[in-house]
C-alpha positions in Angstrom: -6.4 9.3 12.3 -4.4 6.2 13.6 -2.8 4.2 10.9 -1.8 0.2 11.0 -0.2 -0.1 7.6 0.6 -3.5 6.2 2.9 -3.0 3.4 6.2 -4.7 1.1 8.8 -1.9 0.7 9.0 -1.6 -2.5 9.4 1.5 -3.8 5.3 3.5 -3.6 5.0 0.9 -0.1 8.1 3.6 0.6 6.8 6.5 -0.2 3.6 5.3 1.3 5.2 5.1 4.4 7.0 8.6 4.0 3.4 10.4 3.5 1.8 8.9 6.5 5.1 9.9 8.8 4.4 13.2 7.2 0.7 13.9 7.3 -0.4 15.8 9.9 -3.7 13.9 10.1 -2.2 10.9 10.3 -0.7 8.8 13.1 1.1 5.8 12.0 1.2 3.4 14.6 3.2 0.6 13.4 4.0 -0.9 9.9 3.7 -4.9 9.6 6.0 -6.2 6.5 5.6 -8.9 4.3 6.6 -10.3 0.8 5.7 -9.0 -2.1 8.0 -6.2 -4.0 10.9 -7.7 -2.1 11.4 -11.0 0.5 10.1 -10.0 4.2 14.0 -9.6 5.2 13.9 -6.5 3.0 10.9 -5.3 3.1 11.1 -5.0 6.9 15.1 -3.6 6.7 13.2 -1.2 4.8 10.6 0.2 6.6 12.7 0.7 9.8 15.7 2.1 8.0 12.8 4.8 6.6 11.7 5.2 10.3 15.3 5.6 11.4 15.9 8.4 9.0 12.7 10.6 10.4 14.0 9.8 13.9 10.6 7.2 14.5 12.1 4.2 15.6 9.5 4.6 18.5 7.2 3.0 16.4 7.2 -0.8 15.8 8.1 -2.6 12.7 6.3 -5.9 13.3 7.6 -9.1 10.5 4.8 -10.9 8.8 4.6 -13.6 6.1 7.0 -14.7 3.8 5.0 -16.9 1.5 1.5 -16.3 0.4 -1.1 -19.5 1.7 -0.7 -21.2 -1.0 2.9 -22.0 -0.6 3.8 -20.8 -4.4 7.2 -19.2 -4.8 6.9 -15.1 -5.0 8.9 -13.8 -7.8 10.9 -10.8 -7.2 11.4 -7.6 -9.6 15.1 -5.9 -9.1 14.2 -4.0 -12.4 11.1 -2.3 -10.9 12.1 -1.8 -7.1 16.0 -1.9 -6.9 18.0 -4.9 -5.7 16.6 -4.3 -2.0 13.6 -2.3 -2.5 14.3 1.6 -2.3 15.6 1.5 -5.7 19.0 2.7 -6.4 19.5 3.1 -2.0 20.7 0.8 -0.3 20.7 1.2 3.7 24.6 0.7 5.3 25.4 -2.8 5.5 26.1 -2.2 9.3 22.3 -1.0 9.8 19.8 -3.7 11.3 16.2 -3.2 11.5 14.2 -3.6 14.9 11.6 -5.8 14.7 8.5 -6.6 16.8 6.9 -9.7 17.5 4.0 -10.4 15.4 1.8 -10.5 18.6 2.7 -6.9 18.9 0.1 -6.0 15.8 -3.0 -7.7 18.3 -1.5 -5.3 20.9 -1.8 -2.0 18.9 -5.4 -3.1 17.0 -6.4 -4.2 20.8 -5.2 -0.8 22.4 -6.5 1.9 19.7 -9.6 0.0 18.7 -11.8 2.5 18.5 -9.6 5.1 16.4 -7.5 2.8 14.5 -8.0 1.8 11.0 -6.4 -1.1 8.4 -4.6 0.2 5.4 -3.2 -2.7 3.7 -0.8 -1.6 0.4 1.0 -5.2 0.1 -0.1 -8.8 -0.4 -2.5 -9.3 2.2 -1.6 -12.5 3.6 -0.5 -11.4 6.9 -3.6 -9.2 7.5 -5.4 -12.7 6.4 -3.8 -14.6 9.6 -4.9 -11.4 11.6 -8.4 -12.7 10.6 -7.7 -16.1 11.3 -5.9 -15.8 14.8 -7.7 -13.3 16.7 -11.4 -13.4 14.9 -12.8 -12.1 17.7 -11.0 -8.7 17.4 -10.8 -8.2 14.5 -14.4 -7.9 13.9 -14.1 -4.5 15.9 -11.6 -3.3 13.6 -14.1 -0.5 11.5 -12.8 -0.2 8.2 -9.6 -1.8 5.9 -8.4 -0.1 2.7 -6.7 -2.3 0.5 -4.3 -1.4 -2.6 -5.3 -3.8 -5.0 -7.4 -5.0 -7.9 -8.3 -3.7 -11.5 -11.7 -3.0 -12.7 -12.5 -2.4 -16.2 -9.2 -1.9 -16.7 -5.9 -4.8 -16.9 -3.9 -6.5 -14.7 -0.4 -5.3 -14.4 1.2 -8.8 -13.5 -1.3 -10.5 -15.8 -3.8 -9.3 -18.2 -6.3 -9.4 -15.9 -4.8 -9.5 -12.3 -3.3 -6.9 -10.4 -0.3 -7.9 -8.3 -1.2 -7.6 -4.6 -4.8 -9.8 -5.4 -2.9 -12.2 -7.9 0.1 -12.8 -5.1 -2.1 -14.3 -2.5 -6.0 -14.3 -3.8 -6.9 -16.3 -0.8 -5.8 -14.1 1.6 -7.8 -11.3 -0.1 -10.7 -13.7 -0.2 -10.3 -13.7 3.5 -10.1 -11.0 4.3 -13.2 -9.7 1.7 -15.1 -12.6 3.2 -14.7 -11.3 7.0 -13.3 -7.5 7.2 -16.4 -5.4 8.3 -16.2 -3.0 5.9 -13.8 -2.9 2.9 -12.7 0.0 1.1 -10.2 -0.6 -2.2 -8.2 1.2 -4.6 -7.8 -0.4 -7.7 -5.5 0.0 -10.8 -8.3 2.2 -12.3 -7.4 4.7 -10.2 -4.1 4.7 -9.1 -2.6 4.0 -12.2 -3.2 7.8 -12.9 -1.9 8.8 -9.6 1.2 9.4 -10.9 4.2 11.9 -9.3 6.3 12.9 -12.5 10.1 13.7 -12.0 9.2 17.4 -12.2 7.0 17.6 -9.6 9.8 15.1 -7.6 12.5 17.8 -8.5 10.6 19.8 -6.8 9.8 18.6 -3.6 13.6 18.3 -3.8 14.7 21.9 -4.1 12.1 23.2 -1.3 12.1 20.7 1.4 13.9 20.4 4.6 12.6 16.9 5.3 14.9 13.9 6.2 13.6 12.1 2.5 15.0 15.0 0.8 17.2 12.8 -1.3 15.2 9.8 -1.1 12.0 10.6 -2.9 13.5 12.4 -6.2 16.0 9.3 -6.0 13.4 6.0 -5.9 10.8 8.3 -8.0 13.3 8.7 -11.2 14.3 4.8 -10.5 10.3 3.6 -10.4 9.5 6.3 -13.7 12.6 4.5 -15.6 10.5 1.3 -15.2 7.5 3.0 -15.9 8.7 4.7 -19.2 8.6 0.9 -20.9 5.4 -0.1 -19.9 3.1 3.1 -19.4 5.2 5.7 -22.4 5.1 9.4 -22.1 3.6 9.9 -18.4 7.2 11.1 -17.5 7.0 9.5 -14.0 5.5 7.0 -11.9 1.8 5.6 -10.6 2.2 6.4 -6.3 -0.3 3.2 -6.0 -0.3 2.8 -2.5 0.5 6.7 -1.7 -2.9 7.1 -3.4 -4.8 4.5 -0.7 -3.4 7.0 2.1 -4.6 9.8 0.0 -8.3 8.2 -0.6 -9.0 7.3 3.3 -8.7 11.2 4.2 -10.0 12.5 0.8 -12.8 10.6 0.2 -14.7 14.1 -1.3 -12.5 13.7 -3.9 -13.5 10.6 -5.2 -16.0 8.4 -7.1 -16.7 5.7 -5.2 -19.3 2.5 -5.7 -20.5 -0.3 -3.7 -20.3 -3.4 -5.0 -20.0 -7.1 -4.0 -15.9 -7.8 -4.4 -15.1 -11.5 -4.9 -11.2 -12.7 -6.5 -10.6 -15.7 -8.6 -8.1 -17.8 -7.2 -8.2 -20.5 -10.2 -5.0 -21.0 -12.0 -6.3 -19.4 -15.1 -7.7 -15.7 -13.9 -6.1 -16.1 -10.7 -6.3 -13.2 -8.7 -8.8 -11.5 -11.1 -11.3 -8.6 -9.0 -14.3 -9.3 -9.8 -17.9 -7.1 -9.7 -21.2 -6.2 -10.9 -20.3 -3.0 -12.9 -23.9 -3.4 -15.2 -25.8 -0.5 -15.2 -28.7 -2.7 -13.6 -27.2 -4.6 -10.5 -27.9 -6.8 -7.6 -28.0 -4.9 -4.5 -24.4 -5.6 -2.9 -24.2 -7.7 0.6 -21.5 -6.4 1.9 -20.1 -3.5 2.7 -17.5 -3.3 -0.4 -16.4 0.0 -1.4 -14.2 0.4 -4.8 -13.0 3.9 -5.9 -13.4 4.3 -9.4 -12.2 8.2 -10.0 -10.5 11.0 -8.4 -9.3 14.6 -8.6 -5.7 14.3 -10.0 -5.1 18.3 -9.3 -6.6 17.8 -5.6 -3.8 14.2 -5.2 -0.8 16.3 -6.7 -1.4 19.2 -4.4 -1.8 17.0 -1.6 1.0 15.2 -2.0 3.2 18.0 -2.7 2.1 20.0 0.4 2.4 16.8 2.5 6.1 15.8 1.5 7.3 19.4 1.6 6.7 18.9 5.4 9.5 18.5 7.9 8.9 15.4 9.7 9.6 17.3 13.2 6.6 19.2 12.1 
């Protein structure tokens, strides 16, 4: 399957980005970068000093936004993603990242139409001027997955927001409003899809793969983080991993239909918002929100994925 990820590397945007390189069903065809976790600058040294280290710098790393809509200053989070992003790596200082024109995104949607889909693990205000600048294709794009929200559950950023809706709610309102069909992976769900430093350790002592280092590395620095704010789960949520995970695995997962709409008011801005009664309107729009999973089916998975030489 061919693979258009939008994403802020960030530390899961990273390991995101390592599973798809590594997935035999999966075809990444470019990564667009944005703020978020880190400022665009890093985010996009990031993903092509990943793409460098699998020997993929055939595939584009296209810049996007660097400010949500709204113009509102993006905090950043050393403590959580390292003072660059990949937690305690830093790429040499000599390294520079090679980066596509933005019009290079309508060139890969335009030339793999029919195959390609959307995933979207960042804020989603680049994907939003996607919407607004070339309308007319992206209406053939079939399906976007997007890493964000919280149902029934809190926010993570506040109590009722999660990070990637609450850093630009418009653009998720745009893209909600226009996308075809929508699939999302909420908090709910990839809160618990979580790679402990065992499991890490592991992947470590078995694998040949350029990340060897890497992943046990930025998983121990995201779980230290983790260990204040979710105790005793001895690792760390793979949020946007998982979104990979769910567009393959779909079997795997419970998964509703339901009309999505996100507050973009001061007070619950960014809040996901949905008809979970038991008695509901029938939804609109084609809104999909997955609400459980198999956690020994994602563990497996990911294991057997990043044990994978990316030559492979």
């Amino acid at each position: 399957m061919k693979v258009l990820l939008f994403a802020d590397p960030g530390i899961d945007d990273s390991l995101a980005i390592i599973y798809a390189l590594l997935h035999p069903e999966l075809e990444l065809m470019g990564i667009v970068t944005g703020y978020g976790n880190v400022s665009v600058y890093d985010a996009t040294r990031n993903a092509s000093f990943l793409l460098a280290l699998a020997g993929r710098s055939d595939i584009p790393v296209i810049r996007g936004s660097s400010q949500p809509l709204s113009g509102i200053p993006t905090t950043f989070y050393p403590e959580i993603h390292g003072p660059q992003g990949l937690g305690p790596i830093i790429p040499p200082e000599d390294f520079q990242a090679d980066v596509s024109s933005f019009e290079t995104m309508f060139e890969v949607i335009e030339n793999n139409i029919e195959e390609l889909v959307i995933v979207d693990v960042g804020r989603q205000t680049s994907l939003a001027f996607a919407f607004n600048l070339r309308p007319e294709l992206m209406d053939q794009v079939k399906e976007v997955y997007l890493m964000g929200g919280a149902f029934m559950v809190p926010g993570n950023v506040t109590d009722v927001a999660e990070a990637n809706f609450w850093g630009d709610p418009i653009a998720t309102s745009v893209i909600l409003n226009k996308a075809k069909k929508v699939y999302i992976t909420p908090l709910n769900v990839t809160n618990r899809a979580i790679i402990t430093r065992d499991i890490a350790t592991f992947i470590f002592t078995q694998t040949s793969s350029p990340y060897k280092y890497l992943i046990p590395a930025v998983t121990n620095y995201y779980a230290t983080f983790y260990d204040q704010v979710m105790p005793g789960i001895d690792g760390s949520p793979v949020h946007d991993v998982f979104t990979l995970y769910y567009l393959l695995n779909k079997d795997k997962t419970y998964t509703i239909q339901r009309d999505v709409r996100v507050a973009v008011v001061d007070v619950n801005r960014g809040q996901s918002i949905a008809d979970l009664r038991m008695v509901y309107k029938k939804p609109e729009r084609k809104h999909y929100i997955a609400m459980d999973f198999d956690y020994n089916d994602f563990i497996d998975d990911f294991t057997r994925v990043n044990l994978r030489d990316a030559s492979q």
